[in-house]
C-alpha positions as CSV (number, residue, x, y, z in Angstrom):
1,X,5.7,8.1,-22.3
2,X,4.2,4.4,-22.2
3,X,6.2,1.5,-21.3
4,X,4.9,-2.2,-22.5
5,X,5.4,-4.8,-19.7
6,X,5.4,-8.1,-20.4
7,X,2.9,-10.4,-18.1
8,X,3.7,-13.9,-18.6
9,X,1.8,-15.6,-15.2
10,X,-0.1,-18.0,-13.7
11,X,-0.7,-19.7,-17.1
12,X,-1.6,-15.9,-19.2
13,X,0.5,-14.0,-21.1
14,X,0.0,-10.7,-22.2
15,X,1.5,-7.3,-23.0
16,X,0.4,-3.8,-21.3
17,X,0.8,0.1,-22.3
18,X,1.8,1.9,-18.6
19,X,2.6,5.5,-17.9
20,X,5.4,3.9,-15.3
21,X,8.5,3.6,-15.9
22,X,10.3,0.1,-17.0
23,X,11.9,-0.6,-13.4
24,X,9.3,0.3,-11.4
25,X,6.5,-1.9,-13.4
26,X,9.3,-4.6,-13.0
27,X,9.0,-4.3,-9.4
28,X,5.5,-4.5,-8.9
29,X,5.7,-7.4,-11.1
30,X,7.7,-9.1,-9.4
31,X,5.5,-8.0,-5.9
32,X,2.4,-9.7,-7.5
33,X,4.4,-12.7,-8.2
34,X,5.8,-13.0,-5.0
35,X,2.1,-12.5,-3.8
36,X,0.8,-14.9,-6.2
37,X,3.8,-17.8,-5.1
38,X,2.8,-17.0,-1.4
39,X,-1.0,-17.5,-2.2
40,X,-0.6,-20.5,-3.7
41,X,2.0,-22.0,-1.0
42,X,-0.2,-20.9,2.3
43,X,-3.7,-21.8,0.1
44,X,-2.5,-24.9,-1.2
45,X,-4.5,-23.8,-4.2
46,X,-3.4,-24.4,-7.8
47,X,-6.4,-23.0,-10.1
48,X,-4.9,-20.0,-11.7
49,X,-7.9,-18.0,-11.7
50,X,-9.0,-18.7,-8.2
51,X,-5.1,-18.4,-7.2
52,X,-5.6,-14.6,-8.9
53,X,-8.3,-13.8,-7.2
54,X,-7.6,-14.9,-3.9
55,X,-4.2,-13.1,-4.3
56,X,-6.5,-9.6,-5.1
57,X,-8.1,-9.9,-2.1
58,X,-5.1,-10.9,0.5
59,X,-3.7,-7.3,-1.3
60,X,-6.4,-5.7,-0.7
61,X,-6.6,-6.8,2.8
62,X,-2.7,-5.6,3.1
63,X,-3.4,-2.3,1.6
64,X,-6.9,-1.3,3.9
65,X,-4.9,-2.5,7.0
66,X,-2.0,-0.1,6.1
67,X,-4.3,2.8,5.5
68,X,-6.0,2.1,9.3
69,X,-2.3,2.1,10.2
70,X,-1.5,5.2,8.5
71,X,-4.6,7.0,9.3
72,X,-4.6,5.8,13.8
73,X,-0.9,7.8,13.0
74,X,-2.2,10.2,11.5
75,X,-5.2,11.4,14.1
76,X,-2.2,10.5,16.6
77,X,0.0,13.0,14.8
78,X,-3.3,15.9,14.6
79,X,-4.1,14.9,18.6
80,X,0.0,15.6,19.5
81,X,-0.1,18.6,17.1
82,X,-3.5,20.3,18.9
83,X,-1.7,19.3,22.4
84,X,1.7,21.5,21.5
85,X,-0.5,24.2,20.0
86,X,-2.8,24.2,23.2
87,X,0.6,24.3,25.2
88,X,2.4,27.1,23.2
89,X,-1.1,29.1,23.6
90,X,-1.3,28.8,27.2
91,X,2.8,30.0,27.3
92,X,1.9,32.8,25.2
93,X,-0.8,34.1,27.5
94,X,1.3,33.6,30.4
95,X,3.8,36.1,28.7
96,X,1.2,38.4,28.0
97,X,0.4,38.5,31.7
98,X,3.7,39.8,32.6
């Protein structure tokens, strides 16, 4: 079922057909606006196109640095998983030796 959300920002306002539901396109919303007010306060830039774009690309930045994040974690995680595996293997052999 399609939701329209409302965009009314930086100067453009239009309406868009999402699969999402109503409060969650509400908070992403308001996410890019709080990205959008934080570009413009730490940029000190006012054009609403370059404001837009530069806002794109500070997310993007935020969303590659989270997947490095998530994926150091991740090998982390596989590394402490091949560790207990190696461990329980050696246990098991032991056993089978007695």
């Amino acid at each position: 079922m399609a939701n329209e959300l409302c965009l009314d920002i930086l100067g453009a306002s239009f309406t868009i057909d999402a699969d999402e539901d109503e409060a969650y396109l509400q908070k992403v919303l308001e996410q890019y606006r709080s990205a959008v007010e934080n570009t413009q306060s730490i940029s000190g830039i006012n054009t609403p196109l370059n404001v837009a774009i530069l806002t794109g690309f500070m997310l993007c930045d935020e969303i590659n640095k989270i997947k490095q994040q998530i994926e150091g974690e991740s090998a982390e995680l596989q590394q402490r998983t091949n560790n207990l595996i190696a461990k329980l293997d050696q246990a098991l052999k032991a056993c089978d030796g007695i």
